[in-house]
C-alpha positions, 0 to 999 in steps of 0.5 A: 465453268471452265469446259474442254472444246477441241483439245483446248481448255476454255475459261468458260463455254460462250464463244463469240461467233463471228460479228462486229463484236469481233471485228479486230483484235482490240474487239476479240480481247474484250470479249476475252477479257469479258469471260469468252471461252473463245472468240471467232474472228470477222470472216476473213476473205481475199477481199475486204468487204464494201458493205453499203451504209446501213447494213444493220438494223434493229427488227424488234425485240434483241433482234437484227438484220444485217446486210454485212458481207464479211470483215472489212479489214484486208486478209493481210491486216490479220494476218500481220496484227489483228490476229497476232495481237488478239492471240498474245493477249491469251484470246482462245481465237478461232479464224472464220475464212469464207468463201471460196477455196481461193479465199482459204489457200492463201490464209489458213496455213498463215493462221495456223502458224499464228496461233488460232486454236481452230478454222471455222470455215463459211461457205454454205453448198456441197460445192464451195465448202466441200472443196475448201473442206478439203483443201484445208484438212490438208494444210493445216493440223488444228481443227477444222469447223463448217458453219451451217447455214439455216436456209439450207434446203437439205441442212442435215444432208449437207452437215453429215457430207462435211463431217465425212470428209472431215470437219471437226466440229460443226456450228450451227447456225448461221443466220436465216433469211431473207428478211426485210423491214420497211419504214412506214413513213416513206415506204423505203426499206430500212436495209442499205442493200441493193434489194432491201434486203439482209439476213435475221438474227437474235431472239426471233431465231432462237426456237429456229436453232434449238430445233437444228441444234437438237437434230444435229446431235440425235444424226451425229452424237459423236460430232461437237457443235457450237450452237450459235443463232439467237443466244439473248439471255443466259436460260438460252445457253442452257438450252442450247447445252440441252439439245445437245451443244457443246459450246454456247455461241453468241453475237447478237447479244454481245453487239447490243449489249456488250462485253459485258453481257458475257460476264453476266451469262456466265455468271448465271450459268454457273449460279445456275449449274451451282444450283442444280448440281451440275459440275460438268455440262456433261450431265445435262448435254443432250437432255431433250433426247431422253424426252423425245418423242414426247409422251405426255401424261393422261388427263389434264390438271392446272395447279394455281398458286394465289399467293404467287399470282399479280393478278395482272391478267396476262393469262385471261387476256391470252386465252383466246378460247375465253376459258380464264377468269378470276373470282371475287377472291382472286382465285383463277376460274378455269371453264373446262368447257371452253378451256382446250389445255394449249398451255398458252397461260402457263407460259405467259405467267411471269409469276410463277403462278400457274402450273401444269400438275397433271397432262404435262410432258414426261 
């Protein structure tokens, strides 16, 4: 599904915020090639980073942690060919700078010139990205981004000083932290860095970003908004477009399972949007909002379908209350004596078999 995103037409609406996955030209065609509406450089800094070996790990299910500080390759590199190659290859290229205004003065201009359809600026207090906020604005004509971190003690305070003094667009969000995992074998921290240390991304930060995105859009309905942070699976865009996204940013997932996780997503968004209807993410942008604050039906009735159910227990095993059993037939047994209707069960049913038909959300 082919969306519009700051005055640009974009050939779907993943766009690969900025990581490995885009580390240099070739690395950004692919992801191009792949189906990426568009793709957000390596943070491109004065200096080129010096990252210590090991400075990614896996920390569980379609998660990482990275001690990564920016790209490793020097501003002049992109300048003189990454970033000229990726934009003559047709990639909608969005140049991620950080993080100080003497990192931005010496390369946005240059970077406009080149072809870049935006600036995602990195830096994450009122005192760094402020400036370079609004240094930039006054360089350059394409649209400017500020890229949100999570950690951020007054996040929503410090989103509404960028957009007032000018950002375009806003992505939401960077990864949180910090994180560490430690090998049980030897006590050392997996992390390469100095204190062991990196920043969390992937699947454990999902629920963490729909909520941000989500209060992003219901403080500022008019501002677009890259929703990036913990994207694995194509439902997750879905969402993301949900708590009021504009565009469905990814990186985790593209590292993990390259390029081609993108042709895969937007196959089954648009399958899905094919499905339900839906001709524009216009018709479901924001759709949470219409549900919040949250009322619920009164009473409380679970549905069961014998027919859809395995029969693989998850639900017993996940009630801790031990309200669930099934019989001799294979039908669910509910003891409403026991039960305190968490919904736990439903949720962990991969089948299908178990509902909520009365006491659910409105």
């Amino acid at each position: 599904m082919r969306i519009e995103f700051l005055g640009h037409e974009l050939q779907s609406p993943i766009i690969v915020g900025s990581s490995p996955a885009s580390w240099n030209a070739d690395a950004m065609i692919a992801c191009h090639e792949a189906g990426a509406g568009a793709v957000v450089t390596k943070t491109i800094n004065r200096n080129a980073a010096d990252n210590p070996d090991l400075h990614m790990v896996s920390a569980g299910r379609e998660t990482l942690i990275n001690c990564e500080k920016w790209t490793d390759l020097p501003m002049a590199q992109w300048l003189d060919d990454e970033l000229p190659r990726a934009v003559a290859a047709g990639v909608k290229c969005i140049s991620s700078v950080g993080h100080s205004i003497e990192d931005s003065r010496l390369c946005v201009e240059r970077l406009e010139e080149l072809g870049a359809m935006a600036i995602e600026l990195v830096s994450y207090t009122d005192d760094t990205v402020l400036p370079m906020l609004e240094d930039t604005k006054r360089r350059v004509d394409i649209p400017v981004i500020v890229k949100l971190s999570p950690n951020s003690a007054d996040l929503m305070g410090h989103a509404r000083r960028c957009v007032d003094a000018g950002a375009d667009a806003l992505t939401a969000c960077d990864s949180i932290g910090p994180a560490m995992r430690i090998d049980i074998e030897t006590g050392k921290p997996l992390m390469g860095g100095a204190d062991g240390c990196g920043w969390l991304t992937g699947a454990a930060i999902f629920p963490f970003t729909v909520a941000r995105i989500a209060a992003l859009r219901k403080a500022m309905p008019e501002v677009p908004i890259i929703g990036l942070g913990g994207v694995t699976q194509w439902q997750d865009g879905i969402e993301f477009v949900m708590a009021g996204a504009d565009a469905m940013g990814l990186a985790s997932a593209a590292i993990l399972h390259g390029p081609s996780f993108i042709t895969r997503m937007n196959a089954r968004v648009d399958a899905w949007c094919t499905d339900h209807g839906v001709t524009s993410l216009d018709q479901i942008r924001g759709r949470v909002h219409e549900h919040l604050p949250v009322e619920q039906d009164d009473g409380y009735a679970m549905g069961f379908s014998h027919e859809k159910c395995r029969h693989c227990n998850a639900c017993v095993t996940a009630c801790a209350y031990r309200a669930r059993a099934f019989d001799e037939g294979g039908y669910a047994l509910v003891d409403e004596s026991l039960c305190r209707h968490c919904g736990l069960c439903v949720s962990v049913c991969n089948f299908g078999a178990l509902s909520v038909e009365k006491g659910g959300i409105r």
